[in-house]
DSSP file (Angstrom, degrees, kcal/mol; ACC not computed):
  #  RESIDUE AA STRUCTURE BP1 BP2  ACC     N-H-->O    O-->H-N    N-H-->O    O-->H-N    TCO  KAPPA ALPHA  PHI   PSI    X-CA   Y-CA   Z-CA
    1    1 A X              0   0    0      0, 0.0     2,-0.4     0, 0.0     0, 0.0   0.000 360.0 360.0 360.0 118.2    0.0    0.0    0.0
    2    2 A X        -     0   0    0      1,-0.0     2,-0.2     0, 0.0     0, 0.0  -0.822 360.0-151.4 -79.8 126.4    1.3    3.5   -1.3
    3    3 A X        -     0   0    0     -2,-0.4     2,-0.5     5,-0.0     3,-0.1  -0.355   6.9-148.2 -29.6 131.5    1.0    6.3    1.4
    4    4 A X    >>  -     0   0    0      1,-0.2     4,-2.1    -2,-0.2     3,-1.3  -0.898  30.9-106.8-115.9 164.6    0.6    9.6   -0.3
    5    5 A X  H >> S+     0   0    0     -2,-0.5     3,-1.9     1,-0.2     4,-0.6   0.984 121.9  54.2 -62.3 -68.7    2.5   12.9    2.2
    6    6 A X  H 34 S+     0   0    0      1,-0.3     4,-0.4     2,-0.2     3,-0.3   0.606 107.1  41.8 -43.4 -33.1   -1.4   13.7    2.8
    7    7 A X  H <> S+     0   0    0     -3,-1.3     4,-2.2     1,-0.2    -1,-0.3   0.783 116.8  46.7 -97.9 -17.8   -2.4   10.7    3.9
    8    8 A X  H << S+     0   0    0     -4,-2.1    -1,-0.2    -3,-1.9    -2,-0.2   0.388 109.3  57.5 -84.7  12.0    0.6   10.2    6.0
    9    9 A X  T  X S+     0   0    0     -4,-0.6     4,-1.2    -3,-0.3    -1,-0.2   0.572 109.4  44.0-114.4 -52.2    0.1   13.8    7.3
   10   10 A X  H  > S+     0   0    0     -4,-0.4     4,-1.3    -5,-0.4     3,-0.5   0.964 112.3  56.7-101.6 -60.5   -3.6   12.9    8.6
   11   11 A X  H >X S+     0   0    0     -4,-2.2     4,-1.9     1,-0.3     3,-0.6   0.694 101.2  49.2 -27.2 -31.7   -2.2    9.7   10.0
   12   12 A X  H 3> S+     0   0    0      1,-0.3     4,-1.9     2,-0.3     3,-0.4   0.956 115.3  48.5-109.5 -36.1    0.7   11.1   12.4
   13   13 A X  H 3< S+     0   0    0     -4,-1.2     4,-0.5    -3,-0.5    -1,-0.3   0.603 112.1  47.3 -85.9   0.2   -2.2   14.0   14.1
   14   14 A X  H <X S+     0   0    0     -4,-1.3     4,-0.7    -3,-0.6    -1,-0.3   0.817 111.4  50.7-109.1 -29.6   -4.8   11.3   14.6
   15   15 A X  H  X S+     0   0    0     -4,-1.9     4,-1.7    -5,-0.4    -2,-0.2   0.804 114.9  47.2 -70.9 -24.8   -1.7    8.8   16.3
   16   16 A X  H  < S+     0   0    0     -4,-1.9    -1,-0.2     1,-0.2    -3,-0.1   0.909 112.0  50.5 -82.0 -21.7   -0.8   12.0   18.7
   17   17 A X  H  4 S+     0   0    0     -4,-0.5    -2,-0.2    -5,-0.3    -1,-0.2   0.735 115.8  34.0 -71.2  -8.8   -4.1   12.3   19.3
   18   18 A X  H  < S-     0   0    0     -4,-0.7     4,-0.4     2,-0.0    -1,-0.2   0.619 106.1-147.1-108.6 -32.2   -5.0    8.4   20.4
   19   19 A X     X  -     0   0    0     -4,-1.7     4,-1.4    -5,-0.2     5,-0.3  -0.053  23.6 -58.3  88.8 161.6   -1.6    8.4   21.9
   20   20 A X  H >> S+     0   0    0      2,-0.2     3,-1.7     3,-0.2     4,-1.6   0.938 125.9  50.1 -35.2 -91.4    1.5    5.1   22.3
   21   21 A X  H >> S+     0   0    0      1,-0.3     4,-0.6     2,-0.2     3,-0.6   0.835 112.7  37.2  -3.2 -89.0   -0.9    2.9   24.3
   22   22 A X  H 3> S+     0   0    0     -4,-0.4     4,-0.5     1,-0.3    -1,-0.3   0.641 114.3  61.1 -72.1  -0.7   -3.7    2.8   22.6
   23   23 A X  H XX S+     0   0    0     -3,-1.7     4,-3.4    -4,-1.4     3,-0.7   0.880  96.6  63.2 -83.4 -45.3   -1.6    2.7   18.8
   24   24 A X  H << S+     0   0    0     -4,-1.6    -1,-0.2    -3,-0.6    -2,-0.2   0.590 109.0  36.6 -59.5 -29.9   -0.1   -0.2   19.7
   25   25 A X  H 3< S+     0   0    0     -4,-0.6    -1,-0.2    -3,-0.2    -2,-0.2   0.594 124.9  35.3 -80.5 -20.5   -3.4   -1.9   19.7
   26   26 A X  H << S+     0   0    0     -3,-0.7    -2,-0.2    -4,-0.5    -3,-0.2   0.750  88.6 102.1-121.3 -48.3   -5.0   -0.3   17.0
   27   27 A X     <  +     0   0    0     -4,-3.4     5,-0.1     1,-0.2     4,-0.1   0.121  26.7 155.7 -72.3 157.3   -2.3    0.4   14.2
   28   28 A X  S    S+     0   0    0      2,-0.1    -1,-0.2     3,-0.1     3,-0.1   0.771  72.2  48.5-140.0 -21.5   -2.1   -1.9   11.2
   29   29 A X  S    S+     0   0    0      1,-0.3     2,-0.2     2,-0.0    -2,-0.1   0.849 122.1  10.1 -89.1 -27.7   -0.5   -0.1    8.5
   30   30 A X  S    S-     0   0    0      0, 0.0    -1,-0.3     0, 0.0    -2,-0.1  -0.951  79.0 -97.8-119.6 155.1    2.5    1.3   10.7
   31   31 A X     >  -     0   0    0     -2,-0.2     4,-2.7     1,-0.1     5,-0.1  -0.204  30.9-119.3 -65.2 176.7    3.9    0.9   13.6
   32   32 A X  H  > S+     0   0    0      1,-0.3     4,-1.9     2,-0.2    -1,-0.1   0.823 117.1  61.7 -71.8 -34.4    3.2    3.2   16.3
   33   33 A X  H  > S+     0   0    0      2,-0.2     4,-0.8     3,-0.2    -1,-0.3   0.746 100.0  48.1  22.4 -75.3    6.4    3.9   16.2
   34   34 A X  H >> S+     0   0    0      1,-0.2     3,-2.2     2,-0.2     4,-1.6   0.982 113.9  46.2 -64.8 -58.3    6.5    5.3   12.6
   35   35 A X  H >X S+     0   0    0     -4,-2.7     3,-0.8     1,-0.2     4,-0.7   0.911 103.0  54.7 -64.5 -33.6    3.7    7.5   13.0
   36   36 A X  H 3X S+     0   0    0     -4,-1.9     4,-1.5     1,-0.2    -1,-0.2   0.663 114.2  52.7 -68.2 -15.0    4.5    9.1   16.1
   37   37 A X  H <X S+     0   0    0     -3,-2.2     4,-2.8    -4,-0.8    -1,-0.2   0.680 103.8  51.6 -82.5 -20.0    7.9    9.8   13.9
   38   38 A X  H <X S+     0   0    0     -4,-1.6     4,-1.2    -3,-0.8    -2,-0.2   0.553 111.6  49.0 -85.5 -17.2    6.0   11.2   11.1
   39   39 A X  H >X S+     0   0    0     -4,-0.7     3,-1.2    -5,-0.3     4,-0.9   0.977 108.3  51.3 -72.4 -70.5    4.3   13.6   13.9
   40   40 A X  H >X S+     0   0    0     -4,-1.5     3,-2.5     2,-0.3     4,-1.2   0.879 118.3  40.8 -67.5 -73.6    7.7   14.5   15.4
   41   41 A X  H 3X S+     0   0    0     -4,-2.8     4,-1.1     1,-0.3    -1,-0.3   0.688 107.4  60.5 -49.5 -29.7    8.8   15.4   11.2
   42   42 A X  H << S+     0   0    0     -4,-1.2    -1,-0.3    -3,-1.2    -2,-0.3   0.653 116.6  28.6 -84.7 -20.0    5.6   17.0   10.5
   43   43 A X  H <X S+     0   0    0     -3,-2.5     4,-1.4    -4,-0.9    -1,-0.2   0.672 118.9  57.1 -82.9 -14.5    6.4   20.0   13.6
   44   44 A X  H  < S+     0   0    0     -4,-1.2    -2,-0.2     2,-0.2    -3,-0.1   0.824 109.1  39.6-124.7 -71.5    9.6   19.6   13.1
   45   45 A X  T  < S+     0   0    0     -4,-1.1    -2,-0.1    -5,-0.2    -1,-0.1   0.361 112.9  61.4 -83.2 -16.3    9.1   20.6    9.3
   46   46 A X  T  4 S+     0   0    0      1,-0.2     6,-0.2    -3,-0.2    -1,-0.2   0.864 112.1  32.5 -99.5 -60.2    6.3   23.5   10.4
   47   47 A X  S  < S+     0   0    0     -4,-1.4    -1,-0.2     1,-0.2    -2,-0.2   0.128 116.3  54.0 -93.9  48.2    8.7   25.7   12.6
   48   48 A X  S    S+     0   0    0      5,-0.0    -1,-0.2     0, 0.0    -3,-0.1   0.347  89.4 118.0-132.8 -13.8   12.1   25.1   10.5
   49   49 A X        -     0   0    0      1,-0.1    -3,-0.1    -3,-0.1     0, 0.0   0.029  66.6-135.7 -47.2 178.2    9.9   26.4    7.2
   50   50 A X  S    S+     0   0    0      2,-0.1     3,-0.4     3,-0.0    -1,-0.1   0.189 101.4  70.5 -80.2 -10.3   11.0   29.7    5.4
   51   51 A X  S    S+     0   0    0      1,-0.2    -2,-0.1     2,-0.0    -1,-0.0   0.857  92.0  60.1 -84.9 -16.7    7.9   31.0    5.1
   52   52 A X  S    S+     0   0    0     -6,-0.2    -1,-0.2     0, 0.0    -2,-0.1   0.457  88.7  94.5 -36.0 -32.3    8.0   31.5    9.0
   53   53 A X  S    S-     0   0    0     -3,-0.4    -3,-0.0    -5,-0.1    -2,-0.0   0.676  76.7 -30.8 -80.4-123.7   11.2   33.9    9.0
   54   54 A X  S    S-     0   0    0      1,-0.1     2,-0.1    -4,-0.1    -4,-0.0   0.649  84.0 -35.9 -49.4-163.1   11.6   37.8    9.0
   55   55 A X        -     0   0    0      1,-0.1    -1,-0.1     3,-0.0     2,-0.1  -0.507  58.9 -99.8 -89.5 159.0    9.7   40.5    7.7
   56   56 A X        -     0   0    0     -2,-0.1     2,-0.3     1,-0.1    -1,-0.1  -0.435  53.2-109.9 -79.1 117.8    7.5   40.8    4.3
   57   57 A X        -     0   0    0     -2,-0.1     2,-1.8     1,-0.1    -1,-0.1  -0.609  29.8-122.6 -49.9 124.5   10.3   43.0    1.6
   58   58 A X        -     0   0    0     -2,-0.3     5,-0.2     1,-0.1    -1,-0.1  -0.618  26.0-124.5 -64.3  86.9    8.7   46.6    1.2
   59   59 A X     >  -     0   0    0     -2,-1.8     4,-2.1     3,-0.1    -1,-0.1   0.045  18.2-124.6 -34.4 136.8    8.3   46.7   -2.8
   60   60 A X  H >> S+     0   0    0      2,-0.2     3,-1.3     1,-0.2     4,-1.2   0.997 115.3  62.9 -75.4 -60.5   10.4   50.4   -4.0
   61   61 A X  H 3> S+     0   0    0      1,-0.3     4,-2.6     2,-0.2    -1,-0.2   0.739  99.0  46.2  -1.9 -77.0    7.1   51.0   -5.5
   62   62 A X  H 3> S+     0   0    0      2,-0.2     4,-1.0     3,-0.1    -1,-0.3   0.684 117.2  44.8 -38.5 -46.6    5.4   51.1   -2.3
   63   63 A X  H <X>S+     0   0    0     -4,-2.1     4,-1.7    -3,-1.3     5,-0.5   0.989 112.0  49.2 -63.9 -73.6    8.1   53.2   -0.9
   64   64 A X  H  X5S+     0   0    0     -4,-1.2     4,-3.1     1,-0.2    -2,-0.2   0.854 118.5  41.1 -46.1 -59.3    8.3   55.8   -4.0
   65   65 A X  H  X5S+     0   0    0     -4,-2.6     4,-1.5    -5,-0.3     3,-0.4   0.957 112.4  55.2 -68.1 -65.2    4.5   56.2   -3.9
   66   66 A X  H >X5S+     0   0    0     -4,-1.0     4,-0.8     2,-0.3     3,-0.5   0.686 120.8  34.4  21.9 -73.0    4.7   56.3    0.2
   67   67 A X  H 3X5S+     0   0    0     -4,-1.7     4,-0.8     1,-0.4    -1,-0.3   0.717 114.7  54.0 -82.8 -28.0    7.4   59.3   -0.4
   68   68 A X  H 3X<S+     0   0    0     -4,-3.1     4,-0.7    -5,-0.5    -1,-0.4   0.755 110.7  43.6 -88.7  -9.0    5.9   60.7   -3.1
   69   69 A X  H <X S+     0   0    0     -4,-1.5     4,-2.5    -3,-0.5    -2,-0.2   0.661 116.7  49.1 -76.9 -43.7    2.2   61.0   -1.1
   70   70 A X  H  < S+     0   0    0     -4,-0.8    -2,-0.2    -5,-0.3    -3,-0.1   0.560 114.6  47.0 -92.2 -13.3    4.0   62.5    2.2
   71   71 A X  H  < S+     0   0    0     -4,-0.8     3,-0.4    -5,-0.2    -1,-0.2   0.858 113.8  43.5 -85.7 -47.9    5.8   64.8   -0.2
   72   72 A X  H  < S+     0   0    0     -4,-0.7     2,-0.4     1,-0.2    -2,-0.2   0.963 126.1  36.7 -68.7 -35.1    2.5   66.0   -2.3
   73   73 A X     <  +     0   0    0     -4,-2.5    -1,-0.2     1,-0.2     3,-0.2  -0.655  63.8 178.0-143.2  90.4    0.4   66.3    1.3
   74   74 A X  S    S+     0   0    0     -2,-0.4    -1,-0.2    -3,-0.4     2,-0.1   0.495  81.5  59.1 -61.9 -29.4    2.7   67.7    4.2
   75   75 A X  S    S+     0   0    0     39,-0.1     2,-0.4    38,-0.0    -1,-0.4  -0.156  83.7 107.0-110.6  45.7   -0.3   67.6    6.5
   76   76 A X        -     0   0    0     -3,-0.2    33,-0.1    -2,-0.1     2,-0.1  -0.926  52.2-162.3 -61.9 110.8   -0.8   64.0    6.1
   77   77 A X     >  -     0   0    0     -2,-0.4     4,-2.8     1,-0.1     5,-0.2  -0.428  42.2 -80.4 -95.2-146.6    0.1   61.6    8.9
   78   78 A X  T  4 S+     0   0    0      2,-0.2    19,-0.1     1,-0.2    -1,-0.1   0.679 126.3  47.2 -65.4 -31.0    0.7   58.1    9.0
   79   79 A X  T  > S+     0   0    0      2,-0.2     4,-1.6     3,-0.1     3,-0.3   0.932 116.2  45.9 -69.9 -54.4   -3.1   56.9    9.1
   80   80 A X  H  > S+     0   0    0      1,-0.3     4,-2.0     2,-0.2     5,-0.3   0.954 114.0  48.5 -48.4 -47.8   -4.0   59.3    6.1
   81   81 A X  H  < S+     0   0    0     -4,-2.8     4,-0.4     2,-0.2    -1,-0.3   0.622 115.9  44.2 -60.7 -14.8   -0.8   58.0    4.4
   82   82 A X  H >4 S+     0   0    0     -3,-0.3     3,-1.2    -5,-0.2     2,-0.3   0.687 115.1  51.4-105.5-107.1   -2.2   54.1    5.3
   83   83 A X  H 3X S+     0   0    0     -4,-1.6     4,-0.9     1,-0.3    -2,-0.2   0.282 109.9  45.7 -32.8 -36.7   -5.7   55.2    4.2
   84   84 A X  H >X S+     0   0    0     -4,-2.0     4,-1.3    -2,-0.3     3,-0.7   0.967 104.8  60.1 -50.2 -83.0   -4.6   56.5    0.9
   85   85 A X  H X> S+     0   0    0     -3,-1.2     3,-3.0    -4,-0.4     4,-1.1   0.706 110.0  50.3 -19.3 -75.1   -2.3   53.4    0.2
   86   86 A X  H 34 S+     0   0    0      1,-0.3    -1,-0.3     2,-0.3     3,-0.3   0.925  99.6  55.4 -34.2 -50.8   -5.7   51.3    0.4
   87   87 A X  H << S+     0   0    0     -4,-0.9    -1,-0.3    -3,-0.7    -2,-0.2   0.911 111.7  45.5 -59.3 -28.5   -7.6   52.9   -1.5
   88   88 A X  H << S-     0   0    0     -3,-3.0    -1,-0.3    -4,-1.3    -2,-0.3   0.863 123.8 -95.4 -71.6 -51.0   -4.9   52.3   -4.0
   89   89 A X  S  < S+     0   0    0     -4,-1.1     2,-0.2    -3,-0.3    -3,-0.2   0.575  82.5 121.7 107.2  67.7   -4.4   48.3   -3.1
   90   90 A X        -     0   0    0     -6,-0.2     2,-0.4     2,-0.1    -2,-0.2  -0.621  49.2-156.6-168.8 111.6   -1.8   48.4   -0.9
   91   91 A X        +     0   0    0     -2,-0.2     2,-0.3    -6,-0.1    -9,-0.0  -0.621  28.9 158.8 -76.2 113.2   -1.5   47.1    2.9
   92   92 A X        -     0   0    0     -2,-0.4    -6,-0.2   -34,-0.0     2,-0.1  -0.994  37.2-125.8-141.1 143.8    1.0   48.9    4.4
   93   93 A X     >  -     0   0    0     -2,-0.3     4,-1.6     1,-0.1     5,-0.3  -0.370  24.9-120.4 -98.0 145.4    1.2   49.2    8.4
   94   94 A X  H  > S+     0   0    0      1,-0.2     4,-4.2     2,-0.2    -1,-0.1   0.924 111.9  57.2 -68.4 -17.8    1.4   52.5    9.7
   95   95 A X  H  > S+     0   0    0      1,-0.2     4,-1.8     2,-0.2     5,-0.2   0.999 105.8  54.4 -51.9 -62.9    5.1   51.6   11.5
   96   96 A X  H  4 S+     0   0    0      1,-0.2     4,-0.2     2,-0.2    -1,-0.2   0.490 103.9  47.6 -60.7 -25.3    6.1   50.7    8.2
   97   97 A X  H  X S+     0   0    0     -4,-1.6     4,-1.3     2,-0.2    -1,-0.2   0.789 111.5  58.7 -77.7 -50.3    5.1   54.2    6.8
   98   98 A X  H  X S+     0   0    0     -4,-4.2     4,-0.7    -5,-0.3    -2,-0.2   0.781 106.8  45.9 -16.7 -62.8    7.1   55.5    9.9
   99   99 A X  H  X S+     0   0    0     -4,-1.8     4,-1.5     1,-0.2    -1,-0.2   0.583 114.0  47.4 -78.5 -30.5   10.0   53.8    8.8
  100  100 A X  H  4 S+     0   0    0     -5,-0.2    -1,-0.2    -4,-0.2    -2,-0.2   0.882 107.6  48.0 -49.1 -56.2    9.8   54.9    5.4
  101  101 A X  H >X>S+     0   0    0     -4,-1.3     5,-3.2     2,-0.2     3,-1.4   0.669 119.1  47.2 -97.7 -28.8    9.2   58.4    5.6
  102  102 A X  H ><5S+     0   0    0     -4,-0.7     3,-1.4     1,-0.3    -2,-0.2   0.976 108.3  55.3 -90.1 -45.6   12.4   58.4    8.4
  103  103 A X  T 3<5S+     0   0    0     -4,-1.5    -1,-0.3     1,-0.2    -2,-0.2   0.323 104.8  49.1  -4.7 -28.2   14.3   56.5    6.3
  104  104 A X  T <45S-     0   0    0     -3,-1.4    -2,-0.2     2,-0.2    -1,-0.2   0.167 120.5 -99.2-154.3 -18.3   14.0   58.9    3.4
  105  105 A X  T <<5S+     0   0    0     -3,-1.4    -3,-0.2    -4,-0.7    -2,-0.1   0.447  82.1 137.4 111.2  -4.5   15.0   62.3    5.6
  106  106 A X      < -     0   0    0     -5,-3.2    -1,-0.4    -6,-0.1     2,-0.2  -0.584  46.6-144.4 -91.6 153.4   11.1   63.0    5.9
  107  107 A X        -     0   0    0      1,-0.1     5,-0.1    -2,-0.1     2,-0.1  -0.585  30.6 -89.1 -85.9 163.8   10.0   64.2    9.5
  108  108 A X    >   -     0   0    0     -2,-0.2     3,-2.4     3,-0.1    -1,-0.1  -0.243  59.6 -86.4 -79.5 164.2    6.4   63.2   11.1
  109  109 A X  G >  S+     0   0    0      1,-0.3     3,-0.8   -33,-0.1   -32,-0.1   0.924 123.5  65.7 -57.5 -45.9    3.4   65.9   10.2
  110  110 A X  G 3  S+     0   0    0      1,-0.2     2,-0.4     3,-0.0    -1,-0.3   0.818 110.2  35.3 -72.1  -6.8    4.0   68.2   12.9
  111  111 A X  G <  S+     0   0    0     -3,-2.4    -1,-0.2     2,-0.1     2,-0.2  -0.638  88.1  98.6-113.2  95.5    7.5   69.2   11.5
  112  112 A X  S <  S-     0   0    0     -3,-0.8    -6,-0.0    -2,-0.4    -3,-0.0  -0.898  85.1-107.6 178.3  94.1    7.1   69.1    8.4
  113  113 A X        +     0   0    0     -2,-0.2   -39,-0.1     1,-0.2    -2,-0.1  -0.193  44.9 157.9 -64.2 134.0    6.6   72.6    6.7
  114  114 A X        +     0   0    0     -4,-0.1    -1,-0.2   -40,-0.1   -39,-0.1  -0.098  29.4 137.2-130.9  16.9    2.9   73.1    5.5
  115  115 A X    >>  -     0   0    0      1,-0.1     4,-1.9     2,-0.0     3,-0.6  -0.181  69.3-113.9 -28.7 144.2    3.2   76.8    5.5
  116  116 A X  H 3> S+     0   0    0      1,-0.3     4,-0.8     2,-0.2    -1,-0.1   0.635 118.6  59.9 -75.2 -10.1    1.6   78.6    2.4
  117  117 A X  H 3> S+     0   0    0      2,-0.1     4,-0.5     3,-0.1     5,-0.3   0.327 101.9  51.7 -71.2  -6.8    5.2   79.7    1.4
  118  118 A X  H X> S+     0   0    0     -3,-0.6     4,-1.6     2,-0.1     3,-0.7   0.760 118.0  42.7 -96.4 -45.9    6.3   75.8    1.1
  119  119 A X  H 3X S+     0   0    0     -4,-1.9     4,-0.7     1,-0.3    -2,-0.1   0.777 110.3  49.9 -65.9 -23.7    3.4   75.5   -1.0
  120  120 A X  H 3< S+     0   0    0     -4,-0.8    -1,-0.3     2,-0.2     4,-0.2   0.730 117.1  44.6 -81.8 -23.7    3.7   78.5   -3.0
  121  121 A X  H X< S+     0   0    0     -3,-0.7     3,-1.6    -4,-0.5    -2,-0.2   0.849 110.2  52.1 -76.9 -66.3    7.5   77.5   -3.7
  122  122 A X  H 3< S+     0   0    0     -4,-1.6    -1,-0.2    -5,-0.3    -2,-0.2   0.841 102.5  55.1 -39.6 -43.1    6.7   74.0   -4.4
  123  123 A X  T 3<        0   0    0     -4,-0.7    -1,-0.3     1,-0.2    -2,-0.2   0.440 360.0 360.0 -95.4 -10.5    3.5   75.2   -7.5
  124  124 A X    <         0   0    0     -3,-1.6    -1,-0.2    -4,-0.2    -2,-0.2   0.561 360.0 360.0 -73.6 360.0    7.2   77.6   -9.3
């Protein structure tokens, strides 16, 4: 009898769940033994993944639009800047906007000149 990874997969959580004992009585296709090894690979295999590791890459897109939003509307903060993004299709955490904008030389809204002379300079 061929095993397929699925089926040995739903075997090894139903052998921790019945436990040694009662496997010992009860298995017939492996030993208790095997499956309780197949348990052991399958957590094993769960926290060792790569999909587990670090943080999500920030796309330069994401960034450039980010800078270029906090640039066009100085009295933005970090929520407006998040709410905008959505509206666009793009989940981005308002830390992450943080980190951008500081990154990039930009200060948070209250320093940040919004004067009508930065605006009138900016439309020459």
């Amino acid at each position: 009898m061929q095993l397929t990874d699925a089926d040995r997969r739903r075997l090894a959580v139903r052998a921790m769940c019945v436990g040694r004992r009662t496997l010992r009585e009860i298995a017939s296709i492996a030993t208790p033994d095997t499956l309780l090894r197949w348990h052991r690979q399958l957590v094993a295999r769960k926290w060792t993944s790569r999909a587990c590791r670090g943080r999500r890459v920030i796309l330069a897109e994401i960034e450039r639009l980010v800078i270029r939003m906090a640039n066009e509307n100085p009295t933005w903060g970090y929520t407006r800047l998040q709410g905008a993004l959505q509206n666009v299709g793009h989940r981005v955490g308002r830390s992450t906007i943080a980190r951008i904008l500081k990154a990039n030389g930009l200060p948070p809204v209250p320093q940040r000149p919004t004067s009508w002379q930065t605006s009138r300079a900016r439309w020459r």
